[in-house]
PDB file of N, CA, C and O in Angstrom:
ATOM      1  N   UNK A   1      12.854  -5.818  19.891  1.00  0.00           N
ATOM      2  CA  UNK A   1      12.302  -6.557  18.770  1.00  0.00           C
ATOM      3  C   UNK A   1      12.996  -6.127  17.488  1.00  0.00           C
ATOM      4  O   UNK A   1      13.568  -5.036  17.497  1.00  0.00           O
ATOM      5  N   UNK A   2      13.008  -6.873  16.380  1.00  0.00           N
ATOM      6  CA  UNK A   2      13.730  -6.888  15.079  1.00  0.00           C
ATOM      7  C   UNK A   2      13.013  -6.228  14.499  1.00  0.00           C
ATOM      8  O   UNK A   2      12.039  -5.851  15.151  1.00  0.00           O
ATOM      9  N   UNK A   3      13.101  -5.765  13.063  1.00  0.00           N
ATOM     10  CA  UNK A   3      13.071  -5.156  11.795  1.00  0.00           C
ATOM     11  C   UNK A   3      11.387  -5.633  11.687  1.00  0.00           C
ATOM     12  O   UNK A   3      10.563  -4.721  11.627  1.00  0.00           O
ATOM     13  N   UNK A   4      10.904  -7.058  11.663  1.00  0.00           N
ATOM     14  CA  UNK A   4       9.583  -7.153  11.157  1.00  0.00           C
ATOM     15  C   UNK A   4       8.808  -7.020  12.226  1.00  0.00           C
ATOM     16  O   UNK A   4       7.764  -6.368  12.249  1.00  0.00           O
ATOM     17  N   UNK A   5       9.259  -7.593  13.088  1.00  0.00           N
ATOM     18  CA  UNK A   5       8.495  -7.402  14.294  1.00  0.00           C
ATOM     19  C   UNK A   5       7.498  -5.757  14.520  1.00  0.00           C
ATOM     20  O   UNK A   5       6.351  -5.653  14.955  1.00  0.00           O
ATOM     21  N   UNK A   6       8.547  -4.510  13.990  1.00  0.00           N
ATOM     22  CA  UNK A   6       8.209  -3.573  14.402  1.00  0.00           C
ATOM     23  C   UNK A   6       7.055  -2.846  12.972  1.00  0.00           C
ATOM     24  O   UNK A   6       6.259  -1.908  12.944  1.00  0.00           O
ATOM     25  N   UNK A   7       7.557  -3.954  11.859  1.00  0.00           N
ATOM     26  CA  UNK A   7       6.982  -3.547  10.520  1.00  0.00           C
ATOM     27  C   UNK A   7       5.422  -4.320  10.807  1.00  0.00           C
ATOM     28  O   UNK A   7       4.365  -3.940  10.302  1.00  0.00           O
ATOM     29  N   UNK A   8       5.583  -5.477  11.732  1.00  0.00           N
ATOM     30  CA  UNK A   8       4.005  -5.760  11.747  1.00  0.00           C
ATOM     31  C   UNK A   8       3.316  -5.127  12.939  1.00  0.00           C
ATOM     32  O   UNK A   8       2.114  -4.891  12.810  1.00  0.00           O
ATOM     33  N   UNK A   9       3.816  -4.867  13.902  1.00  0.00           N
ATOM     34  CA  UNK A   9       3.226  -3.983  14.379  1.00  0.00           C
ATOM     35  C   UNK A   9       2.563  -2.578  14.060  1.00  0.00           C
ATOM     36  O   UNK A   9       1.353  -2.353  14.108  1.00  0.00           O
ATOM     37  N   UNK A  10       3.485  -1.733  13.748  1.00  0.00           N
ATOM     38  CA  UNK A  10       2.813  -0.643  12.483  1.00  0.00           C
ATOM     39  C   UNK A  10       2.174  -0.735  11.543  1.00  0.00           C
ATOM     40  O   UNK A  10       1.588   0.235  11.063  1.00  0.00           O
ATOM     41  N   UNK A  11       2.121  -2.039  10.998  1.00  0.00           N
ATOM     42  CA  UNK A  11       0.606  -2.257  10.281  1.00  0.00           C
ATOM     43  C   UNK A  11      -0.350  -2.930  10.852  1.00  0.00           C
ATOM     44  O   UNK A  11      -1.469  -2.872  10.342  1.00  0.00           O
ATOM     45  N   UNK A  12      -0.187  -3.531  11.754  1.00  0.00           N
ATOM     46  CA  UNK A  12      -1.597  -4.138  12.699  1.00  0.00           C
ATOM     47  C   UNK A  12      -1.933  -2.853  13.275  1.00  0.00           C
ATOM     48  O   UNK A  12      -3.159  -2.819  13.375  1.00  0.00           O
ATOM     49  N   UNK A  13      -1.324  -1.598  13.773  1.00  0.00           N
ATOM     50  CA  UNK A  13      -1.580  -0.652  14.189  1.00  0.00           C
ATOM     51  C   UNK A  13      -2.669   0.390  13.285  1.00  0.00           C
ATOM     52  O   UNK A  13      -3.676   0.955  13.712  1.00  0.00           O
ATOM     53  N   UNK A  14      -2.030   0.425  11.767  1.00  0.00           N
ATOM     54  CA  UNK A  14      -2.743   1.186  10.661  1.00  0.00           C
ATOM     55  C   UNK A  14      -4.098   0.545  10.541  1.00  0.00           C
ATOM     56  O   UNK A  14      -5.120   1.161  10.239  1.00  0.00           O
ATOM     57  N   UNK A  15      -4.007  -1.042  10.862  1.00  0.00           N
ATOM     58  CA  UNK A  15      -5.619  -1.527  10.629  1.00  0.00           C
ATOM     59  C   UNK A  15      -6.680  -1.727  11.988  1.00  0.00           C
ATOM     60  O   UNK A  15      -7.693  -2.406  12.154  1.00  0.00           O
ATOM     61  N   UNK A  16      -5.845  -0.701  12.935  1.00  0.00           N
ATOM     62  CA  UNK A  16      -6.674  -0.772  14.256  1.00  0.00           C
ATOM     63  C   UNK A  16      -6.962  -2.224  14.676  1.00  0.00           C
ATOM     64  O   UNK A  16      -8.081  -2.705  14.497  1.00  0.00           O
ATOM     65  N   UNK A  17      -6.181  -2.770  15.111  1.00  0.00           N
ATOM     66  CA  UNK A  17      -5.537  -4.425  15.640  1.00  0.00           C
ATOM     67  C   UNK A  17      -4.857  -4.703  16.166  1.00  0.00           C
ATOM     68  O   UNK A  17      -3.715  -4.506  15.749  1.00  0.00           O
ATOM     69  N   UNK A  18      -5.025  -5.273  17.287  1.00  0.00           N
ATOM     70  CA  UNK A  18      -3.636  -5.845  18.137  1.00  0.00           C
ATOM     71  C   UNK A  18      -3.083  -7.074  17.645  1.00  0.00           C
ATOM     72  O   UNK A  18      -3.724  -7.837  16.922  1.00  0.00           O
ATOM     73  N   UNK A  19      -1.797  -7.299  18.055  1.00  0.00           N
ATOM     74  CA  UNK A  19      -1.455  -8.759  17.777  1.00  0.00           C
ATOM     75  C   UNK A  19      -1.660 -10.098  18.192  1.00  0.00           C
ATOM     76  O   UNK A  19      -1.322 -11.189  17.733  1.00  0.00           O
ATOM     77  N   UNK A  20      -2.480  -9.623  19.453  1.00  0.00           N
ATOM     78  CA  UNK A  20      -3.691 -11.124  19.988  1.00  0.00           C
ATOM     79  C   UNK A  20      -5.014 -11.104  19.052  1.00  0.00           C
ATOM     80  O   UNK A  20      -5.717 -12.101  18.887  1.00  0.00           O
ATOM     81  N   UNK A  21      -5.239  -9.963  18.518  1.00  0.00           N
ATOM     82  CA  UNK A  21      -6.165  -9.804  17.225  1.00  0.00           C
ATOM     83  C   UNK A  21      -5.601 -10.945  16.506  1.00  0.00           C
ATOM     84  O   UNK A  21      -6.036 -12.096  16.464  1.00  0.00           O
ATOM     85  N   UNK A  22      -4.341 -10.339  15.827  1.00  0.00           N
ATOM     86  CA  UNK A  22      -4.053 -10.947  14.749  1.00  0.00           C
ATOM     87  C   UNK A  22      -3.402 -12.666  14.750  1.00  0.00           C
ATOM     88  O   UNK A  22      -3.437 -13.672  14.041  1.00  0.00           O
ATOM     89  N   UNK A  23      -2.852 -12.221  15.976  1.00  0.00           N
ATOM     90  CA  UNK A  23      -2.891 -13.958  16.282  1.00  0.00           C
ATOM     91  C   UNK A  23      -4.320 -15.183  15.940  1.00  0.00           C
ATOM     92  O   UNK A  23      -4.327 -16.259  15.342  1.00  0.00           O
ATOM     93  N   UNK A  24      -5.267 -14.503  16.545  1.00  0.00           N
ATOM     94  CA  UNK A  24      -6.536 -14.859  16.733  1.00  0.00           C
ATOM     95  C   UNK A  24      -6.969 -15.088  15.186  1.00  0.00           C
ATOM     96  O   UNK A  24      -7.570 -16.149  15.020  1.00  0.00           O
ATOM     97  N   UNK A  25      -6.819 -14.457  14.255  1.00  0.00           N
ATOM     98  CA  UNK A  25      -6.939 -14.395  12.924  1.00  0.00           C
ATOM     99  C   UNK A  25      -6.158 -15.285  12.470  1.00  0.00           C
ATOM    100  O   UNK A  25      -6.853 -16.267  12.210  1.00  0.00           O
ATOM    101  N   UNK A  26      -4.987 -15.498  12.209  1.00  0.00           N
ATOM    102  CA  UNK A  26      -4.173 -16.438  12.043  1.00  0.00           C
ATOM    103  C   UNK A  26      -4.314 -17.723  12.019  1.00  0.00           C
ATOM    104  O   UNK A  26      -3.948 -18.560  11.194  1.00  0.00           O
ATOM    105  N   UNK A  27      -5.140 -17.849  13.450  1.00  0.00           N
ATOM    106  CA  UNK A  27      -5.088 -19.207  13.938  1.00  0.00           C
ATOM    107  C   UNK A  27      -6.352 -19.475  13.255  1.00  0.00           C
ATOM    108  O   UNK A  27      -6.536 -20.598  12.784  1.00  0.00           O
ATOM    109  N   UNK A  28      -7.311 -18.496  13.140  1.00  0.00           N
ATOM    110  CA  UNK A  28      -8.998 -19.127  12.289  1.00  0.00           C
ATOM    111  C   UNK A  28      -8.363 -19.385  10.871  1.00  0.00           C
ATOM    112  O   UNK A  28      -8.550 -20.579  10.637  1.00  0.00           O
ATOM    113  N   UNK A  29      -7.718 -18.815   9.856  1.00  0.00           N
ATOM    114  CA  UNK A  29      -7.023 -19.276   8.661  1.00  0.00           C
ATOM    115  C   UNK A  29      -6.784 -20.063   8.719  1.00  0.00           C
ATOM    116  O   UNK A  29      -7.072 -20.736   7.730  1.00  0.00           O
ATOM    117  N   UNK A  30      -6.021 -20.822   9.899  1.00  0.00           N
ATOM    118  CA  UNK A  30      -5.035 -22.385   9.693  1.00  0.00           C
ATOM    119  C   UNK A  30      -5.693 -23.388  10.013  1.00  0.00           C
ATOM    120  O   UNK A  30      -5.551 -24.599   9.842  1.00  0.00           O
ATOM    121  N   UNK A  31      -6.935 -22.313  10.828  1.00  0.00           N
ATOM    122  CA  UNK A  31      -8.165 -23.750  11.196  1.00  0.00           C
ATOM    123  C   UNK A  31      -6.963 -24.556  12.394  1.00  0.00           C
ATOM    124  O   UNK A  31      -6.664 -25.749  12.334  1.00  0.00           O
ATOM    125  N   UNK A  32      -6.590 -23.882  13.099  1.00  0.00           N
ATOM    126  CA  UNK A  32      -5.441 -24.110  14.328  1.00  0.00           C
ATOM    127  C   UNK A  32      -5.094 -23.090  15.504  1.00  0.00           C
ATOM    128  O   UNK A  32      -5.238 -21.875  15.633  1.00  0.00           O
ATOM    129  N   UNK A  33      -4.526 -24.203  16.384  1.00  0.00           N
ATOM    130  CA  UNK A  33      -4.745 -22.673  17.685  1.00  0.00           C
ATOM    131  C   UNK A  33      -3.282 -22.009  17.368  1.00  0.00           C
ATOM    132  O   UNK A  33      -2.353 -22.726  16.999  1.00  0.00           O
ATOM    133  N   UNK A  34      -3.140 -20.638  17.531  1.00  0.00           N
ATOM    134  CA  UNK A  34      -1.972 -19.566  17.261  1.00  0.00           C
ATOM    135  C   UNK A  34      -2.381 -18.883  18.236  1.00  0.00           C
ATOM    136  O   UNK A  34      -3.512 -18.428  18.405  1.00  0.00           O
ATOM    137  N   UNK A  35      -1.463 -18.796  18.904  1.00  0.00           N
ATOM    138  CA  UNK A  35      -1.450 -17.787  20.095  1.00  0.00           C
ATOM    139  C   UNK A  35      -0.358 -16.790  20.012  1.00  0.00           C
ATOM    140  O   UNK A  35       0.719 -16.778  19.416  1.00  0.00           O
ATOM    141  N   UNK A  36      -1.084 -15.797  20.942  1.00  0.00           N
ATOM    142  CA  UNK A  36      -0.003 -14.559  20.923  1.00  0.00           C
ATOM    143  C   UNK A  36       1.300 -14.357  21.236  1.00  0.00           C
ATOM    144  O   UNK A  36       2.158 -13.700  20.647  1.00  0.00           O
ATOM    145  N   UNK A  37       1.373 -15.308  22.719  1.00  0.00           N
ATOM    146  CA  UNK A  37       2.883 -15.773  23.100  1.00  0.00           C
ATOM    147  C   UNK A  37       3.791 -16.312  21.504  1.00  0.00           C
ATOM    148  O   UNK A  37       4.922 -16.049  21.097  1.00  0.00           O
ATOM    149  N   UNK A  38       2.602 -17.202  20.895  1.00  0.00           N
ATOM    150  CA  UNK A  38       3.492 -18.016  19.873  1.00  0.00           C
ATOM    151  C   UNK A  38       4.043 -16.590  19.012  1.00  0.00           C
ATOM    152  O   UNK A  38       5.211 -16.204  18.965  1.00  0.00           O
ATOM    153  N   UNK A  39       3.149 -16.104  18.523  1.00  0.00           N
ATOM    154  CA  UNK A  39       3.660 -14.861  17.450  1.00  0.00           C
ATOM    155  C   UNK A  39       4.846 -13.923  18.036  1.00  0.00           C
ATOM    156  O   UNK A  39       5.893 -13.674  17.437  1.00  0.00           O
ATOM    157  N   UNK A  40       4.538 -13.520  19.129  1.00  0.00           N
ATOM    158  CA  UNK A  40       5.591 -12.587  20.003  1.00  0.00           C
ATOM    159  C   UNK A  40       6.206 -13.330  19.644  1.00  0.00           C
ATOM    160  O   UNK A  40       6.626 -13.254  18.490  1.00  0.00           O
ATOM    161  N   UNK A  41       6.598 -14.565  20.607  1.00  0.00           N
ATOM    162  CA  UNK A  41       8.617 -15.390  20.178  1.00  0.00           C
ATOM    163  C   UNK A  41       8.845 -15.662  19.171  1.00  0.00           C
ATOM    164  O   UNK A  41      10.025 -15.883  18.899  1.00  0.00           O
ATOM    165  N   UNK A  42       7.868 -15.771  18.181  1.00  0.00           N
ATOM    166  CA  UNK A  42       8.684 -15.528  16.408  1.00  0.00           C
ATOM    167  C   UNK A  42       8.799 -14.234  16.004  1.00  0.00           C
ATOM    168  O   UNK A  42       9.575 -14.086  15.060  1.00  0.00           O
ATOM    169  N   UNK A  43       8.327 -13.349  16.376  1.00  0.00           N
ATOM    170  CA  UNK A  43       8.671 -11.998  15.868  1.00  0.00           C
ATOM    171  C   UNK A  43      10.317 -10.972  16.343  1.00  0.00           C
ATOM    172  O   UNK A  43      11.142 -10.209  15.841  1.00  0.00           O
ATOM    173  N   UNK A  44       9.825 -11.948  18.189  1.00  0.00           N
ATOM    174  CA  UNK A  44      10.790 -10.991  19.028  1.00  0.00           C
ATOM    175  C   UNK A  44      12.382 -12.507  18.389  1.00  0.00           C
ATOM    176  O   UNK A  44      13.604 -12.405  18.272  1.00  0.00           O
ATOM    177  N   UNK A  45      11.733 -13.276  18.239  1.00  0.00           N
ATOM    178  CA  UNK A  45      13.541 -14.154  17.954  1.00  0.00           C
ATOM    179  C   UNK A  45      13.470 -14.350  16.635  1.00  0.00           C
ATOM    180  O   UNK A  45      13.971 -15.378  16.180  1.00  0.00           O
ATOM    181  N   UNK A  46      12.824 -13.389  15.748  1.00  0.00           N
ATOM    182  CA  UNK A  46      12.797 -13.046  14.081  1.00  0.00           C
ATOM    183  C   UNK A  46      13.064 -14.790  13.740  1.00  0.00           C
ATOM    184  O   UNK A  46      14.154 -15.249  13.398  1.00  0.00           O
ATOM    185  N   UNK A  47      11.489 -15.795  13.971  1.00  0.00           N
ATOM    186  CA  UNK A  47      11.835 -16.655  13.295  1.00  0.00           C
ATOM    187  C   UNK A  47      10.704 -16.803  12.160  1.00  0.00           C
ATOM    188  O   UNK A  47      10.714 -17.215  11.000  1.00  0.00           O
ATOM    189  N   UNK A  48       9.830 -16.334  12.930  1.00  0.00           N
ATOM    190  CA  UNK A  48       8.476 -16.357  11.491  1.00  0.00           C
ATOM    191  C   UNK A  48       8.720 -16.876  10.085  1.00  0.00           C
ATOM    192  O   UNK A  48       9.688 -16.366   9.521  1.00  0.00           O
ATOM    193  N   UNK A  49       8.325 -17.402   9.695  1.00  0.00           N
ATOM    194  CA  UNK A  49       8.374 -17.802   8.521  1.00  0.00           C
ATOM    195  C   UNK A  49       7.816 -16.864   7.309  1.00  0.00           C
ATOM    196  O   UNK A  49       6.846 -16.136   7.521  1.00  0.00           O
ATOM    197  N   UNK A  50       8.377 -16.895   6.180  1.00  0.00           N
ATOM    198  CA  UNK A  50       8.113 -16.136   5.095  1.00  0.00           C
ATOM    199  C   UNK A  50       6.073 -16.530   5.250  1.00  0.00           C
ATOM    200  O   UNK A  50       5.042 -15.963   5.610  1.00  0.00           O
ATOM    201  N   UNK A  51       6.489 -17.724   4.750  1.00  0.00           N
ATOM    202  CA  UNK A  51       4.578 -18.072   4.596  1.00  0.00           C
ATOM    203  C   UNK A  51       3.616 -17.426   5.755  1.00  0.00           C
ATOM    204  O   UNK A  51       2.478 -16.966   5.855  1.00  0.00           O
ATOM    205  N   UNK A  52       4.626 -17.642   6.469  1.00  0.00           N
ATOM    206  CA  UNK A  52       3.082 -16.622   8.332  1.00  0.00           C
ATOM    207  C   UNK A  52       3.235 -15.308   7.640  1.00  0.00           C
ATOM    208  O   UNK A  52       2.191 -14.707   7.384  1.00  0.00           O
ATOM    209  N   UNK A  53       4.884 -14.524   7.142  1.00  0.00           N
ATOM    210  CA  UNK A  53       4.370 -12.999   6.677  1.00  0.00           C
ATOM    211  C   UNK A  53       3.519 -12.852   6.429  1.00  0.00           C
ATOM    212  O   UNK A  53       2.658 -12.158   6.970  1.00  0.00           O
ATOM    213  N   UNK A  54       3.462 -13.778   5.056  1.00  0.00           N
ATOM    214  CA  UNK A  54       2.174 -13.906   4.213  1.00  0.00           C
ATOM    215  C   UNK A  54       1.165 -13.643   4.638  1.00  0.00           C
ATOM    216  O   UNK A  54       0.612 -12.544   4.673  1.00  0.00           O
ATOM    217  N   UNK A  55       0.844 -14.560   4.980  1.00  0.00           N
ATOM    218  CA  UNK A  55      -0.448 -14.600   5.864  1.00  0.00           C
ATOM    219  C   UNK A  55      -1.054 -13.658   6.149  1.00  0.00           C
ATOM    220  O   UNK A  55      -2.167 -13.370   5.709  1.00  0.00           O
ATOM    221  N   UNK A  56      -0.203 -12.841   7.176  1.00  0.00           N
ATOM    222  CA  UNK A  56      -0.325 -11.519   8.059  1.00  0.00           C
ATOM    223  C   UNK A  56      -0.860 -10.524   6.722  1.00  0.00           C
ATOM    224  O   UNK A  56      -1.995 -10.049   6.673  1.00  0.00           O
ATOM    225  N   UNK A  57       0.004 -10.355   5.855  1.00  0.00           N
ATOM    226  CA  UNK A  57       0.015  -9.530   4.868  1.00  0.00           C
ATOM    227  C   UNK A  57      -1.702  -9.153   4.117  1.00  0.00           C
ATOM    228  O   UNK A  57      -2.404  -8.154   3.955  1.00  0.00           O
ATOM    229  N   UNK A  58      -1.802 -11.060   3.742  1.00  0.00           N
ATOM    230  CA  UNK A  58      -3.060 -10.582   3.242  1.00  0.00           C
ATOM    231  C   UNK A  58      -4.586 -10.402   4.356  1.00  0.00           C
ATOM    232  O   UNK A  58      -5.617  -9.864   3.953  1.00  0.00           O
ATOM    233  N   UNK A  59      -4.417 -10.985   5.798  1.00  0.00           N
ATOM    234  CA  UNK A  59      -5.204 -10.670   6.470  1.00  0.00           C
ATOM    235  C   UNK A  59      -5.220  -8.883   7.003  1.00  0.00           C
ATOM    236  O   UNK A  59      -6.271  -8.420   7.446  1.00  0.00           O
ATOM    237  N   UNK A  60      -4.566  -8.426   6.947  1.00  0.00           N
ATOM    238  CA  UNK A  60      -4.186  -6.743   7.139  1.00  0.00           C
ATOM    239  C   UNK A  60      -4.693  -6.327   6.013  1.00  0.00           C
ATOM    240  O   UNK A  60      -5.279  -5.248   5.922  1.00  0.00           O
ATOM    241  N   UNK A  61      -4.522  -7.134   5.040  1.00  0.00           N
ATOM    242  CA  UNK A  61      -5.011  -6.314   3.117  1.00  0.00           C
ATOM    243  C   UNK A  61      -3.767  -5.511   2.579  1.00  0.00           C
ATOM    244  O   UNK A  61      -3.732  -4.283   2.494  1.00  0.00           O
ATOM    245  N   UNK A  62      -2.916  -6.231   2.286  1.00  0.00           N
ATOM    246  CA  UNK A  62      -1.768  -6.396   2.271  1.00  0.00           C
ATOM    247  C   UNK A  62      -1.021  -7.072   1.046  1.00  0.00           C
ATOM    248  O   UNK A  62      -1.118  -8.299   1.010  1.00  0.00           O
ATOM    249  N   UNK A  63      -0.383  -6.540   0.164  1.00  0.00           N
ATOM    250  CA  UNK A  63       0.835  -7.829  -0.891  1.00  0.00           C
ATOM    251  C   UNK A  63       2.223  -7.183  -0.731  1.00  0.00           C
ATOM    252  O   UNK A  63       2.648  -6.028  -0.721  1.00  0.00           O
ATOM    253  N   UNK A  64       2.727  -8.362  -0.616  1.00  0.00           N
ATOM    254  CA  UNK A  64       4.376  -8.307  -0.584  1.00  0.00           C
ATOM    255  C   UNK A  64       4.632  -8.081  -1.785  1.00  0.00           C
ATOM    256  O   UNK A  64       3.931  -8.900  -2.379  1.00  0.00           O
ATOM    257  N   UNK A  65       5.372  -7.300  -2.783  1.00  0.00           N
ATOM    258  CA  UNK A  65       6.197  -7.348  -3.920  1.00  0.00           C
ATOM    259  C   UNK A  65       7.936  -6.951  -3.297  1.00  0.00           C
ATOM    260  O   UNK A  65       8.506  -6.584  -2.270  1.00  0.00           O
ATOM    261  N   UNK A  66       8.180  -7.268  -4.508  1.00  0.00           N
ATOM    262  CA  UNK A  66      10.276  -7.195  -4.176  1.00  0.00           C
ATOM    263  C   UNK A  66      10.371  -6.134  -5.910  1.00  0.00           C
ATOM    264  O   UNK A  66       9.871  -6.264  -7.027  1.00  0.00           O
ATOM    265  N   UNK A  67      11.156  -5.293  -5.348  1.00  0.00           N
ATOM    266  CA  UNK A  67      11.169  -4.365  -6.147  1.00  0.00           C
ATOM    267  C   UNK A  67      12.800  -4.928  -6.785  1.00  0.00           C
ATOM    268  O   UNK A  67      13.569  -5.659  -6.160  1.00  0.00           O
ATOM    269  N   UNK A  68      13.025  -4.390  -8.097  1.00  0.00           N
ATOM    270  CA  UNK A  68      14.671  -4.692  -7.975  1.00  0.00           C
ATOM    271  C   UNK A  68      15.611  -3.381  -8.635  1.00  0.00           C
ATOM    272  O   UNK A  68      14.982  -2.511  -9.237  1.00  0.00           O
ATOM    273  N   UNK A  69      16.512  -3.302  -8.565  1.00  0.00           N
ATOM    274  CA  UNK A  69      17.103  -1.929  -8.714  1.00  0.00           C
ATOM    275  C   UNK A  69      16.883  -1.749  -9.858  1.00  0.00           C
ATOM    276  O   UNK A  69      16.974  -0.537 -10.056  1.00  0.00           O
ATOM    277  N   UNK A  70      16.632  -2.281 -10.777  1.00  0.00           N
ATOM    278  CA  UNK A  70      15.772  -1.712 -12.080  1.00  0.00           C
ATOM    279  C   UNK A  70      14.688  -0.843 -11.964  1.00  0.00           C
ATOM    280  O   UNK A  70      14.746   0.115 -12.735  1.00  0.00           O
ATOM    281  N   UNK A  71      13.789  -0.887 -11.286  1.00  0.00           N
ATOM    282  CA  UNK A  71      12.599  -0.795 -11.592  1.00  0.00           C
ATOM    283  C   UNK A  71      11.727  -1.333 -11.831  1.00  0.00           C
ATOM    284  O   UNK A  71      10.648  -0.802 -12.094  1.00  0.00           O
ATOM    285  N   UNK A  72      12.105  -3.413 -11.791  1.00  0.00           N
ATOM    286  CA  UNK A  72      11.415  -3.574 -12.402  1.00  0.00           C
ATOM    287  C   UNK A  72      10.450  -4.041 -10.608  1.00  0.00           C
ATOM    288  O   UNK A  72      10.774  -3.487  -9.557  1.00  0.00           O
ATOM    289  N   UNK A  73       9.357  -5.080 -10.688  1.00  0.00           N
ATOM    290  CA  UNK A  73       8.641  -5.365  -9.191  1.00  0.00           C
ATOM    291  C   UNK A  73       8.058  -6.969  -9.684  1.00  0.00           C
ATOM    292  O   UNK A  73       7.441  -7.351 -10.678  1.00  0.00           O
ATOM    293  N   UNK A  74       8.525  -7.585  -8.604  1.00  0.00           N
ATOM    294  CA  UNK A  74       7.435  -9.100  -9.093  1.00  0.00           C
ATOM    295  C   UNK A  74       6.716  -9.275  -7.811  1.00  0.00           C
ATOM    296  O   UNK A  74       7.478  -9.163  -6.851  1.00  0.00           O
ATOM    297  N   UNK A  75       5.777  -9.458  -7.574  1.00  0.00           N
ATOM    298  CA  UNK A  75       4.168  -9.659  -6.854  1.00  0.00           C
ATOM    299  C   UNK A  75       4.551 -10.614  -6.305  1.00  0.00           C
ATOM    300  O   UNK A  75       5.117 -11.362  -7.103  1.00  0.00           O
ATOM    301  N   UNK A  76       4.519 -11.237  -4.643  1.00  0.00           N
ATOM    302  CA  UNK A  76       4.138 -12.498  -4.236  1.00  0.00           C
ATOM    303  C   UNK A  76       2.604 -12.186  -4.072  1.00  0.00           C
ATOM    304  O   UNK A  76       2.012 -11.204  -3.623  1.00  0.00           O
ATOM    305  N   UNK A  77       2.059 -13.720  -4.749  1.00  0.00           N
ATOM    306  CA  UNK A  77       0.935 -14.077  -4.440  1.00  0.00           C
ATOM    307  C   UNK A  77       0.874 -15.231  -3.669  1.00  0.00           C
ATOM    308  O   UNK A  77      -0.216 -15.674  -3.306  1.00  0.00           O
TER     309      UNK A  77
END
């Protein structure tokens, strides 16, 4: 598995959650079925979409910011 794959795992891990958890979560947000197979083959063929990060991010309790070699940081909300 890729780079995020292993970054969402270690945080579904920190919030005591599996990723059929979080699938399961996912799919009640979208008000749609998301399954675990589905998440695995976007994670393991790194296609996920920025917006599912998302997602993930704030269901874990979670914000993405992008830092930049300044110092300076801008927030996705």
């Amino acid at each position: 598995m890729g780079k995020i794959a292993n970054e969402i795992k270690n945080l579904t891990g920190d919030r005591d959650m599996t990723l059929k958890e979080l699938a399961q979560k996912i799919g009640e947000v979208q008000n749609k079925k998301y399954s675990l197979a589905s998440l695995s083959q976007k994670l393991r063929k790194e296609t996920i979409s920025y917006k599912e990060v998302k997602l993930i991010a704030q269901i874990l309790g979670y914000k993405i910011s992008f830092i930049d070699l300044q110092g300076r940081y801008l927030n996705s909300k």
